[in-house]
N, C-alpha and C positions, 0 to 999 in steps of 0.2 A: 571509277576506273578500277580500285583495289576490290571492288564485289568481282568484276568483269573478269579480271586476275585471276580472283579464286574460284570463280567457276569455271573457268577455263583450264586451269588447273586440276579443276576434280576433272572435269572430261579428258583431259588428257591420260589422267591416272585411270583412270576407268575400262579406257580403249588400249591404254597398253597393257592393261592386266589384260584385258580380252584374249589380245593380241598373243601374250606369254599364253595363255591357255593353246591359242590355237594355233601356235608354233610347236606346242607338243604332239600335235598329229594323231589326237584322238577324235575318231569322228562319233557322234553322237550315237548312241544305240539304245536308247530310252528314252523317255518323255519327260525325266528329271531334267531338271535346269541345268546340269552338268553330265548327261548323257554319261551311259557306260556304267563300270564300275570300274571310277577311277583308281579305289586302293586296288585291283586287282591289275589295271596298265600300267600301276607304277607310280601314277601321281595324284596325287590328293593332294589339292589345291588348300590353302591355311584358311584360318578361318575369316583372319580379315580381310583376306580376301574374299571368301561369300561376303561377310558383313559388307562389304563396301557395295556388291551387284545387290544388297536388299536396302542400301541406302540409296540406289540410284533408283529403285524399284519404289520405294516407300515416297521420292519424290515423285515420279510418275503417275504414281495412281493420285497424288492428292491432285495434280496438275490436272491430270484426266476428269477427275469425279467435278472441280471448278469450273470446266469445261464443259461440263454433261455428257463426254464423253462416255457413255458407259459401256461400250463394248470395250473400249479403250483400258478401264478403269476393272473391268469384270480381270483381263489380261494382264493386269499388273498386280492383281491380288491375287490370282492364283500361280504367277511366279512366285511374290512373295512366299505363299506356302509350301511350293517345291522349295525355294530357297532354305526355309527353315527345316523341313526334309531332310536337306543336303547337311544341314549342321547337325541335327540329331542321327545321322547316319556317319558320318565322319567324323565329326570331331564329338564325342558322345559326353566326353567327358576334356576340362581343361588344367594344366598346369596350376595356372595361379586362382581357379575359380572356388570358394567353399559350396557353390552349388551345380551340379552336373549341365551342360546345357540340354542332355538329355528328357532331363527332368526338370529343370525351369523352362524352358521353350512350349512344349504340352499345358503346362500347370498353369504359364503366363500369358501366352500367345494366343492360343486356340480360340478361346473365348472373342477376344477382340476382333480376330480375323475375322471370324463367324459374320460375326456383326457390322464387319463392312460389306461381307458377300450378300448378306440380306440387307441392306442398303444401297448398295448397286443393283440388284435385280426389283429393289422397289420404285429406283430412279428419285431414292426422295433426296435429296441435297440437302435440306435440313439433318437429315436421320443420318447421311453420310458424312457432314461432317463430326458431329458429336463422336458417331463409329470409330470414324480416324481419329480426332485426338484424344479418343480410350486406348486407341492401339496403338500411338505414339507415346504416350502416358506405360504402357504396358512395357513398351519397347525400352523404356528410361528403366523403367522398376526390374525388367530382368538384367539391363546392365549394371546397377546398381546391386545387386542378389550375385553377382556372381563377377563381382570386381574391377566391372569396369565401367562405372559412373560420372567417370571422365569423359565419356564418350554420350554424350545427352544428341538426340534430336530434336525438332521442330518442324513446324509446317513449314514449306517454303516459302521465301519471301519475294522471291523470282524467280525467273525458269532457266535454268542454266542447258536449257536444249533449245537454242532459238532456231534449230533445222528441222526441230517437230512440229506438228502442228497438230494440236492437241484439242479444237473443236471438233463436233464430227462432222463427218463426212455429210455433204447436202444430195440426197438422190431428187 
């Protein structure tokens, strides 16, 4: 019941950050995960709030690639990479960070990402997972590099979308 809870609770935090976004009345004018340019409407969204849509993104695609979802899985990693985008454009640089996420995101990320988009388009599962927990491993090691190593991920242990349905499609 206390799992049920807390994933209930990330969705609901999730959909009402949505939600605040799309209460500001900007409507999307680009193919970034946050359409427009937000510093120039006024609002630049913080950063954990992206971090939290590439933690909902970062479960997704492991959910999808388990799945064999791969069109699924293709779609959830190239959010991911707009998402990071969106941090190295926005927030380029942090208060309390000794490393840019400018320049940890590139240095740290990049590589990993790579390695799950060539792992979904090879449809291997094996090769996909090993990809994903390099890139969940990477995703630890830039928060730890840049002061927030409090905040560790994991693969999912369940799906806190029971409205998705995450095998593919049967033509």
């Amino acid at each position: 019941m206390r799992v049920l809870t807390r994933y209930g609770l990330f969705v609901i935090i999730t959909l009402a950050s949505a939600l605040a976004v799309a209460a500001c009345g900007h409507a999307p004018t680009s193919t970034t995960s946050l359409g427009g340019n937000p510093a120039a409407d006024g609002f630049v969204p913080g950063l954990g709030e992206i971090m939290s849509l590439q933690q909902m993104r970062h479960t997704k695609l492991w959910l999808a690639g388990q799945a064999g979802n791969w069109k699924l899985a293709e779609y959830e990693v190239e959010e991911l990479g707009e998402g990071f985008d969106d941090v190295v454009k926005l927030h380029p640089t942090h208060k309390d960070s000794p490393v840019d996420p400018k320049d940890a995101i590139p240095r740290m990320i990049s590589v990993p990402l790579e390695d799950c988009r060539h792992a979904i388009e090879t449809q291997n599962a094996a090769v996909f997972a090993a990809a994903y927990d390099a890139l969940t491993t990477a995703c630890n090691n830039c928060h730890e590099a840049t002061n927030f190593g409090f905040n560790r991920v994991q693969r999912p242990t369940s799906n806190p979308y029971p409205n998705q349905v995450f095998e593919p499609a049967r033509r």
